[in-house]
DODO-194397 format. One record per residue (C-alpha): residue in one letter; x, y, z. Coordinates in steps of 0.02 Angstrom, whole numbers, plus 32768, in hexadecimal, padded with zeros to 4 digits. Layout:
aXYZ/...
This chain:
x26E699A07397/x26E79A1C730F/x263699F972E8/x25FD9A1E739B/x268B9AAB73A3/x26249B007306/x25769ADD733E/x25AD9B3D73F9/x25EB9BCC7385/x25489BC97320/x24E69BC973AB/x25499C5773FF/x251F9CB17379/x24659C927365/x24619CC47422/x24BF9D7473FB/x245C9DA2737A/x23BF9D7973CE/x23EE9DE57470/x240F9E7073F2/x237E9E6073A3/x23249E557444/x23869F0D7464/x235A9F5473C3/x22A69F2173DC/x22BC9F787491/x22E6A00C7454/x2285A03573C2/x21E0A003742E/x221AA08774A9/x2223A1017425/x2193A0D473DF/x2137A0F37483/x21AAA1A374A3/x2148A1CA73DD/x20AAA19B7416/x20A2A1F774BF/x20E7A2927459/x2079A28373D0/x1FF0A271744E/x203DA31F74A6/x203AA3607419/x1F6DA34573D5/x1F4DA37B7489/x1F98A42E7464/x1F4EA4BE7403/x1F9BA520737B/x1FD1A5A37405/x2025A5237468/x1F91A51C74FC/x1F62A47A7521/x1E95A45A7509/x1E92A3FA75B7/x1EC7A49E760A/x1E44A502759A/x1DBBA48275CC/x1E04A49A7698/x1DFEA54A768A/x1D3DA5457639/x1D28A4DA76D4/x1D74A5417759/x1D12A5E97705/x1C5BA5A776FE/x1C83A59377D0/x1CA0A64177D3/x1C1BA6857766/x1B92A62477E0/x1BEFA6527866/x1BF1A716783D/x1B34A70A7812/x1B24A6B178AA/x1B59A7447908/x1B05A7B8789B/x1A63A75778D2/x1A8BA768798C/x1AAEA82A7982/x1A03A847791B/x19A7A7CC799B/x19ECA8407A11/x19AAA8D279D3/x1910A8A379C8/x1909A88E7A84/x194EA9397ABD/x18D9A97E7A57/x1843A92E7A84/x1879A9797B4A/x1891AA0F7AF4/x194CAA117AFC/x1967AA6C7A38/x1A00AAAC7A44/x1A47AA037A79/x19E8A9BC79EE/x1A26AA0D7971/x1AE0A9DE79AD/x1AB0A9357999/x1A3FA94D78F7/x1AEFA99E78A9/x1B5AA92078EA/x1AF6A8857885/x1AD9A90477E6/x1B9EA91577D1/x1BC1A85277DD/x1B2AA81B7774/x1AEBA8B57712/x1A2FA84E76E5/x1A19A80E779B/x196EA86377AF/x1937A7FC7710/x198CA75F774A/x1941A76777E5/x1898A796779D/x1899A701772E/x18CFA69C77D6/x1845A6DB7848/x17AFA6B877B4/x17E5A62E778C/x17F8A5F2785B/x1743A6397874/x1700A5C777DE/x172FA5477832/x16F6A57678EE/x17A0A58C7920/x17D8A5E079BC/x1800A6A979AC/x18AAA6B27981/x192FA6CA7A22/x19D1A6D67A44/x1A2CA6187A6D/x1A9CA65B7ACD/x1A64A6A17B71/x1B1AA6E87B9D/x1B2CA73C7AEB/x1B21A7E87B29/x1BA3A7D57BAF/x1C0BA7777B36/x1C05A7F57AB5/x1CB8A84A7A8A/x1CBAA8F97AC2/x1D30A9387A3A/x1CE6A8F879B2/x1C3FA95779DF/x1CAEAA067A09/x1D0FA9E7795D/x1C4AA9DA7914/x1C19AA6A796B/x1C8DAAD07922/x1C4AAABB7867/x1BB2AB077823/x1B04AADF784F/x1ADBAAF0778D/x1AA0AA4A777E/x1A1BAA5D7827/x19DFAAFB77E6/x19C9AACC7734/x194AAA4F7763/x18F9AAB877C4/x18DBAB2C7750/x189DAAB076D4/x1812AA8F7751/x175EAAD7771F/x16C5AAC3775C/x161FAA7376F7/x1571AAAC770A/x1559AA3177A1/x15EEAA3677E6/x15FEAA947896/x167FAAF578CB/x16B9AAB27967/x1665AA2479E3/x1632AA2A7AAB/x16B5AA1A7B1A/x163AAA077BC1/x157EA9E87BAE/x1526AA887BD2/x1483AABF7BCB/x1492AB5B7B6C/x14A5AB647AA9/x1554AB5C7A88/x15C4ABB27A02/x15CFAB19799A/x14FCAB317961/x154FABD478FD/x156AABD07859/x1607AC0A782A/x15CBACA377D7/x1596ACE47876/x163AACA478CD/x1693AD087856/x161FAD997861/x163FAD95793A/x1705AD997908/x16D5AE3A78B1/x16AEAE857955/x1758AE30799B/x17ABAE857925/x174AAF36793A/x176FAFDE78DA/x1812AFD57954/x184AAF3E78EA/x187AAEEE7967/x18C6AE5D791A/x191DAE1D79AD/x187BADD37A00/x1853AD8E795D/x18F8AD297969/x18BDACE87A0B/x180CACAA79D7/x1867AC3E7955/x18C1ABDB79DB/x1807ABBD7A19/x17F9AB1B79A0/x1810AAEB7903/x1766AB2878D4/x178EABE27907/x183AABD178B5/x17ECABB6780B/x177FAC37783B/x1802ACA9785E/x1850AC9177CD/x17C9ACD87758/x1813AD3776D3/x1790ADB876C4/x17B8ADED7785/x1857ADF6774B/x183AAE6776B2/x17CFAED1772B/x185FAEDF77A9/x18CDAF1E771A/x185EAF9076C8/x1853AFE57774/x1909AFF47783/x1940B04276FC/x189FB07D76A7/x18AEB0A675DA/x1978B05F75F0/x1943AFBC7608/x1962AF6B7561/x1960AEB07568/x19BDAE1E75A1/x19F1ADCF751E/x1AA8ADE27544/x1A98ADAE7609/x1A45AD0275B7/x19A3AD4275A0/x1970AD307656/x192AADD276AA/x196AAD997749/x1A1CAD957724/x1A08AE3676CB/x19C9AE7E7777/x1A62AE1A77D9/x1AF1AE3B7760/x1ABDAEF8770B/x1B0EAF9C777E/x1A7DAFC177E3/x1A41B020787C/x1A01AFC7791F/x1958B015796A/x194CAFB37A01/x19BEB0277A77/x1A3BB0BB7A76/x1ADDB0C97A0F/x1B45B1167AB7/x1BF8B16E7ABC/x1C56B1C07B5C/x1CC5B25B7B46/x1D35B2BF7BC4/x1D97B3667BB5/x1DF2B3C67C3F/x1DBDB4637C6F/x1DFFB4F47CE9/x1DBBB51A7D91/x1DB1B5B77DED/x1E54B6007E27/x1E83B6077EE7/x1EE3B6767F3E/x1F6FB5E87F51/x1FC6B6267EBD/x200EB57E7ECC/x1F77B5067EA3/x1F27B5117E0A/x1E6FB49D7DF9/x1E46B4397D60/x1DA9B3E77D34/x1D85B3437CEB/x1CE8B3417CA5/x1C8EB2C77C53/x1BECB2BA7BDE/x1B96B2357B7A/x1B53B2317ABE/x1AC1B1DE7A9F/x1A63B1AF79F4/x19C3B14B79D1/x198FB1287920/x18BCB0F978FD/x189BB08C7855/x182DB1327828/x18CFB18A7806/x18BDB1F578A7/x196EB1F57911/x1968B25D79B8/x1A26B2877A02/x1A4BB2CA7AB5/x1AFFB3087B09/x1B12B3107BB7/x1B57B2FE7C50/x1ADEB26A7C97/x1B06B1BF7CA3/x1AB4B1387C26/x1A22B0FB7CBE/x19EBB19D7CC3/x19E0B1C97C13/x19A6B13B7B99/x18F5B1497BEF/x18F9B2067B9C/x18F8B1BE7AEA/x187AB1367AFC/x180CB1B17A87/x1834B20479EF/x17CEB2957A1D/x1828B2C57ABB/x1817B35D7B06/x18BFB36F7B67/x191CB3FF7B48/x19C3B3B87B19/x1962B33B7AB2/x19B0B36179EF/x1920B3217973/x193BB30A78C3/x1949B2827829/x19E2B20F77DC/x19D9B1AB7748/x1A5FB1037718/x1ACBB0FB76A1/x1B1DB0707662/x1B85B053771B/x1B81B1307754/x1AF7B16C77B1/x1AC2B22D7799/x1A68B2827818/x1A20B31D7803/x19D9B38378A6/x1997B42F78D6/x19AAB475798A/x1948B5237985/x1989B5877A36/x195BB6587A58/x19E5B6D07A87/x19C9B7727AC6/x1A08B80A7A7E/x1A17B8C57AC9/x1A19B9557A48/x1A4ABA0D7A71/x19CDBA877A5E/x19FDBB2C7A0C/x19CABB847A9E/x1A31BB5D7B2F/x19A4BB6E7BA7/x1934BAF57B74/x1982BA3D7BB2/x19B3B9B87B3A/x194CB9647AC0/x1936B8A77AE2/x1927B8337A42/x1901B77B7A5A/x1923B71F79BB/x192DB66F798A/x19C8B610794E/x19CCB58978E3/x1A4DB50878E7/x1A59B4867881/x1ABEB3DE7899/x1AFDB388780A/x1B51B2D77846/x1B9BB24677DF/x1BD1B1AD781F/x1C13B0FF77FF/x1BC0B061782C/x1C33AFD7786D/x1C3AAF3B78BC/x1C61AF39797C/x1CBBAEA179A4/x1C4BAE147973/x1BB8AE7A7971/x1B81AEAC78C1/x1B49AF6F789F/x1B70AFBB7953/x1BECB03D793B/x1BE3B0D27901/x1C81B12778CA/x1C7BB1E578B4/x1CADB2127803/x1C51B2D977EF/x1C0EB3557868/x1BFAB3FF782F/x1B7EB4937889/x1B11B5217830/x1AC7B5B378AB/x1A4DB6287845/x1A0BB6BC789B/x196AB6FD782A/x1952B7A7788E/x19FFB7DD7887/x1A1DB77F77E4/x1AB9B7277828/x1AE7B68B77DB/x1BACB6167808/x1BF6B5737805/x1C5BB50D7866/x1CA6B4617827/x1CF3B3FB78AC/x1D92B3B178C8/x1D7BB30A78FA/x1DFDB2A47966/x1DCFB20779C4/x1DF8B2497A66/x1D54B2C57A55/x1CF0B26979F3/x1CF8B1A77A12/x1C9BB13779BA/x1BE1B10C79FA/x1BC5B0597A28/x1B18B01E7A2B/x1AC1AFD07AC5/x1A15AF877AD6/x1991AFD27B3F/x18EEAF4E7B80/x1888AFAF7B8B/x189FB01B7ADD/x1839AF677A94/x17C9AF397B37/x1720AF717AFB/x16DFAF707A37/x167EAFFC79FB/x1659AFC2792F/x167FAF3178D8/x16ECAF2F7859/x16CAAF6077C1/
């Protein structure tokens, strides 16, 4: 009995240190797998602490996004080339912007696309989506519109044209030679004429929306220098500081427009006649017009009076006018003034006493000279550049050579007399060209 007594407590034993070894064993494989998972967290994780799984789903979810944002950039340039092939440009060039801004080298990309589509006799290249357009956000294209067309217009610029090249193509088949046979020497030479000794610039801004081919056209620096060497003559210097581009020297440089009449309205009251109601006394409100039209010769012609604009601007349609209250004379720019210089030559009448009292009066007609001498300011009317003219001098000389009789009169100037002149186009100053220009 105390054999089998010790052999049951042997065995109990053997049986409690098995179980614990069984929970030791437990336990330390547990925390061997709790090292291993961690290690394995930890290989997994950069020096920064970002885990390279989420680096390699982020590469993931941004190559999506790159296709898919030259995948639009394909539909808006694929749409541009539609509107304008029907001639649609200014739509066009919304669209032509649009792809430019989210993939700067689409025109390249889908250059490379197209040659390498044709190579293969592929079909032209067109738009998968036939709702696109209508699907297209509408604030994303006004946020677009917005930003500069710098892009559009650089690549316009950069376009040229080769010895064979023509300058624009047949829109309808017609029998007579069309435009496109010109060289674009002589294109250039007919936008001369656009232009005209009136520089009239403006129509030369609407040839360029012709086509592309008249754009490049219009664009020619040497019209350009031409323009400005007509404008402000031995002042012109060069452009070096408006990025060497005669154009924006014209655009951006105080100027003078030629194409209509700088135009300001002025009243004052003045008394009437007395009645015999003691009781009423009549005032006047009158009312007259100033009106001054510069010529790229350096001729400026001014006229005061009572008549309405309609009536008037058809007056000054010539420099050489022969209306009486037609003031002729010259002005010259400088820096952002204007100085106008102008004679107005008028005969007064004169009665001198004879020593003997019988004989009458002696009548004397004599000339008087009077001579303007105007400065103003050129400013900006709103958005419009250059067409204002603010009064900064005005000063009067009468000389008298028979009765040797020279004074002068500077004037005050308050804006209630003398507002400022605000330019206003006239058609038909710019209907008809009589020289090109040169």
């Amino acid at each position: 009995m105390a054999i089998s007594d010790s052999e049951n407590n042997d065995s109990d034993c053997d049986y409690d240190a098995q179980s614990g070894n069984l929970a030791n064993r437990t336990i330390e494989n547990q925390l061997e797998e709790f090292r291993l998972k961690w290690k394995k967290e930890i290989q997994q994780r950069t020096v920064y602490g970002y885990v390279q799984e989420d680096k390699e789903n982020d590469v993931l979810q941004h190559e999506p996004k790159e296709k898919q944002k030259e995948e639009q950039a394909r539909h808006f340039f694929e749409r541009a080339v539609v509107l304008e092939r029907e001639g649609k440009l200014y739509d066009a060039i919304k669209y032509y912007r649009a792809a430019m801004q989210l993939v700067p080298d689409i025109e390249f990309r889908m250059a490379r696309k197209h040659t390498g589509a044709s190579g293969l006799g592929s079909q032209q290249i067109t738009t998968t989506d036939p709702n696109y357009e209508e699907n297209l956000c509408a604030h994303d294209l006004a946020i677009r519109e917005k930003s500069e067309e710098s892009d559009v217009l650089e690549s316009l610029q950069r376009l040229n044209f080769t010895d064979d090249a023509t300058i624009c193509s047949k829109n309808l088949p017609q029998k007579g030679t069309h435009i496109s046979s010109l060289p674009s020497e002589v294109v250039i030479y007919i936008m001369r004429w656009v232009i005209s000794n009136e520089l009239d610039v403006r129509s030369l801004e609407q040839c360029s929306k012709v086509c592309k081919g008249f754009y490049v056209c219009s664009r020619d620096q040497e019209l350009w220098k031409l323009i400005c060497l007509n404008t402000w003559g031995l002042h012109t210097g060069n452009p070096i500081s408006y990025g060497n581009n005669w154009r924006n020297m014209f655009i951006n440089r105080a100027r003078v427009c030629f194409n209509g009449v700088y135009i300001s309205r002025a009243t004052y009251i003045r008394q009437g006649e007395q009645s015999l109601d003691t009781f009423y006394s009549p005032w006047h409100l009158v009312e007259y017009y100033r009106y001054i039209r510069f010529f790229p010769d350096g001729i400026v012609i001014m006229c005061t009076t009572a008549d309405e604009p309609r009536i008037t601007v058809g007056k000054l349609k010539s420099r050489y006018g022969r209306d009486s209250t037609i003031v002729h004379g010259n002005y010259r720019l400088n820096n952002n003034k204007v100085i106008i210089i102008a004679k107005r030559i008028t005969q007064r009448t004169t009665y001198i006493d004879q020593r003997n009292r019988r004989q009458p009066q002696k009548e004397v007609q004599s000339d008087v000279e009077q001579i303007l001498h105007l400065e103003f300011e050129m400013c900006d009317a709103g958005k419009k550049k250059h067409q204002q003219l603010l009064w900064t001098h005005y000063d009067l000389r009468f000389s008298n050579k028979r009765l040797n009789e020279d004074r002068a009169t500077d004037l005050v100037l308050d804006r209630h007399s003398f507002p400022p002149l605000i330019f206003s186009r006239v058609k038909s100053y710019t209907s008809q060209a009589e020289q090109p220009l040169k």
